[in-house]
N, CA, C and O of each residue as an XYZ file, in Angstrom:
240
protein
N       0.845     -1.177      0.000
C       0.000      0.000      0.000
C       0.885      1.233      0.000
O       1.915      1.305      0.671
N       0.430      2.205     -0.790
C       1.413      2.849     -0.769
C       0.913      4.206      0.395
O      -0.111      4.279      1.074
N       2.256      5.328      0.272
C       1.669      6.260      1.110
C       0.913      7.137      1.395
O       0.661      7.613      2.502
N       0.315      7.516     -0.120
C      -0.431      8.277     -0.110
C      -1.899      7.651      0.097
O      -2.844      8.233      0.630
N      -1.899      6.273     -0.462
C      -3.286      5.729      0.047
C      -3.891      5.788      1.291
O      -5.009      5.987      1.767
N      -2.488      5.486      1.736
C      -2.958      5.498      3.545
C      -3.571      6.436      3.950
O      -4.744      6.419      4.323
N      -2.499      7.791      3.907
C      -3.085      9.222      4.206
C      -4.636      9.426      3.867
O      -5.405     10.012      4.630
N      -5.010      8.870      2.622
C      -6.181      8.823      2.530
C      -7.645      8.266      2.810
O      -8.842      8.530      2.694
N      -6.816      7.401      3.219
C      -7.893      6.386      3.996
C      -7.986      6.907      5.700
O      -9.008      6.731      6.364
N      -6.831      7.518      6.208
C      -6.742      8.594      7.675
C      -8.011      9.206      7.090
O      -9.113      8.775      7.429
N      -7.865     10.275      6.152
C      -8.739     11.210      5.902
C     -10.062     11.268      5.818
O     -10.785     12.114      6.343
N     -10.378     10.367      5.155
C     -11.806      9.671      5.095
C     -12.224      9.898      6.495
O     -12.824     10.890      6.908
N     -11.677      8.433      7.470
C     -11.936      8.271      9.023
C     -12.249      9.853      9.607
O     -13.252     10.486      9.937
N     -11.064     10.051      9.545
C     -11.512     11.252     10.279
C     -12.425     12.232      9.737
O     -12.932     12.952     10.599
N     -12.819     12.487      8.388
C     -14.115     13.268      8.071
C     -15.012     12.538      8.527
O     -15.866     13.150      9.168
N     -15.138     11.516      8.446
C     -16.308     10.681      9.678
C     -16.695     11.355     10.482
O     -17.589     12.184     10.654
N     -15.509     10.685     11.246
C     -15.655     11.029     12.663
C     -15.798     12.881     12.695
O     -16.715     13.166     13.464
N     -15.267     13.929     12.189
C     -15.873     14.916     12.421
C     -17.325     15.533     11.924
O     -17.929     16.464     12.456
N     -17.744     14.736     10.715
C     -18.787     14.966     10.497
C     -20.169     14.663     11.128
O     -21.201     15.335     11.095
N     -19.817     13.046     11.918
C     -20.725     12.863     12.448
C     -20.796     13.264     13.878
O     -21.736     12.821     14.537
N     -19.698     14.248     14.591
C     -19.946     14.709     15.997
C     -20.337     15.945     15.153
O     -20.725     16.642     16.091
N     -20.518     16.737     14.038
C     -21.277     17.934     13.451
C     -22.560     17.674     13.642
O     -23.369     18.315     14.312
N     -22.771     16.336     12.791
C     -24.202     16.126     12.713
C     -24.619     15.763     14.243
O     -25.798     16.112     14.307
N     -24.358     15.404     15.106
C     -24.765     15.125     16.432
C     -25.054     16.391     17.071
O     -25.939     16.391     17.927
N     -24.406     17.554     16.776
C     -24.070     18.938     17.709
C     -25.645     19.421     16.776
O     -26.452     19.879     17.585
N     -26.121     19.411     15.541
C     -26.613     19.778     15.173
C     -28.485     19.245     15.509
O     -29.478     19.949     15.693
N     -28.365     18.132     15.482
C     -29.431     17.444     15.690
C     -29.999     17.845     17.129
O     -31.211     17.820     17.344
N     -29.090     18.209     18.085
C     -29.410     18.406     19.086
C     -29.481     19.616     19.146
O     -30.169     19.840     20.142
N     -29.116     20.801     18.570
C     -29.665     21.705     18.896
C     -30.907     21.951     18.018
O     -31.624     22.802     18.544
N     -31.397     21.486     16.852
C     -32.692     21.458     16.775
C     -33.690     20.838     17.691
O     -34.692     21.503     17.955
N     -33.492     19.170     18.422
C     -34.295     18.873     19.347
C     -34.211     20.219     20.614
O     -35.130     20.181     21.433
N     -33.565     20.930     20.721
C     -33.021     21.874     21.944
C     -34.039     22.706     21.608
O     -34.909     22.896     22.457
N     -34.159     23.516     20.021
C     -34.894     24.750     19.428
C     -36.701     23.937     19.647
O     -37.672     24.216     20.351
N     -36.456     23.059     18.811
C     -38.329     22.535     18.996
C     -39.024     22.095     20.387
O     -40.245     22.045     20.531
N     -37.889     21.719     21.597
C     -38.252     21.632     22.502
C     -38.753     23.296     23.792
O     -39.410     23.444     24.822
N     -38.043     24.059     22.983
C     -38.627     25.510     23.227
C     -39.780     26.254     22.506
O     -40.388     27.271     22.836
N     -39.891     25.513     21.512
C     -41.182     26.047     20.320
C     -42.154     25.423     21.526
O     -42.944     26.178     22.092
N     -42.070     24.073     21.879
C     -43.204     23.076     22.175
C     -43.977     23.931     23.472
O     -45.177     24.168     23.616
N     -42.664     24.339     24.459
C     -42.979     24.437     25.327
C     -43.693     26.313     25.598
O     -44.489     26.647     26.476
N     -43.040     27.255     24.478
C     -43.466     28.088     24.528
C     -45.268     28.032     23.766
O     -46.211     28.788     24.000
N     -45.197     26.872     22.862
C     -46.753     27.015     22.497
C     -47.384     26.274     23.640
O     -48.499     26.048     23.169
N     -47.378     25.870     24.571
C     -47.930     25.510     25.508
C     -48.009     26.491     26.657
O     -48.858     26.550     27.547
N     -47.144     27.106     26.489
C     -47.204     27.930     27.808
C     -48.222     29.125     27.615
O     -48.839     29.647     28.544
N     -48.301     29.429     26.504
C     -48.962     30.610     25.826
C     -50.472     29.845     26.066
O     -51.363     30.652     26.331
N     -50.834     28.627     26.023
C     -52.218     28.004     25.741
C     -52.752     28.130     27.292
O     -53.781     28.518     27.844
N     -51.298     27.508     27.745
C     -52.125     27.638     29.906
C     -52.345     29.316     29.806
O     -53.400     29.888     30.082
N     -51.042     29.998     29.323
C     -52.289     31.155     29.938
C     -53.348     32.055     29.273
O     -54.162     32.828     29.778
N     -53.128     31.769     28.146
C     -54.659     32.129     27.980
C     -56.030     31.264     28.463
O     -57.106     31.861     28.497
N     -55.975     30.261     28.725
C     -56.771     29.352     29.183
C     -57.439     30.017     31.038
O     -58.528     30.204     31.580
N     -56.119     30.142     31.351
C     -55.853     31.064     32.953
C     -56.771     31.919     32.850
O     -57.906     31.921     33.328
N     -55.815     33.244     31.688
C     -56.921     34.004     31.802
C     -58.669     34.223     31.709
O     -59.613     34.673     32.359
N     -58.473     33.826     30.930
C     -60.126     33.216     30.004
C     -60.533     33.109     32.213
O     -60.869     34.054     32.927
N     -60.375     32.074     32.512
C     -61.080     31.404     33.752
C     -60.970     32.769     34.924
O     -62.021     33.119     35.460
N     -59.787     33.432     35.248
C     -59.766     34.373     35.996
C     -60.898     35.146     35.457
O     -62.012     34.943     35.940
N     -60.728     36.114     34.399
C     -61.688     37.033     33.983
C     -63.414     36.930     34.096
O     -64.280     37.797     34.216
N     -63.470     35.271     33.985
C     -65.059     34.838     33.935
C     -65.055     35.142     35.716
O     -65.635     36.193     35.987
N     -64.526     34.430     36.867
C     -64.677     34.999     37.657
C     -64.609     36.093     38.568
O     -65.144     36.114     39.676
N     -63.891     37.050     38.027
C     -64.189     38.416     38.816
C     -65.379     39.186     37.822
O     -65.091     40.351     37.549
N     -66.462     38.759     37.346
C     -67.126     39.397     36.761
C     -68.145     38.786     37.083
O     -69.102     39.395     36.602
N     -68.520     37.777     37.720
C     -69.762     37.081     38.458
C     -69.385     38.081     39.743
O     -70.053     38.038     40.776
């Protein structure tokens, strides 16, 4: 085998390996981003829901 093959076959490996701790860093910060979408559309639903219920009772 010669030497330059080798080097190239290093190269490969290691674009692997850096590509797929990219794709890992990445994946997770989308689960990170949609897990703040989720929770901000929920949070927005309790309180309008809140409100809605407060308002009906100080008006009886």
């Amino acid at each position: 085998m010669r030497k330059s093959t080798l080097w190239t076959i290093v190269g490969v490996v290691v674009a692997v390996i850096i590509a797929w701790a990219i794709v890992n860093v990445l994946f997770s910060l989308i689960a990170f981003a949609f897990r703040v979408l989720a929770v901000a559309v929920v949070a927005l639903i309790v309180f309008l829901v809140l409100r809605a219920v407060f308002a009906r009772r100080e008006v009886d």
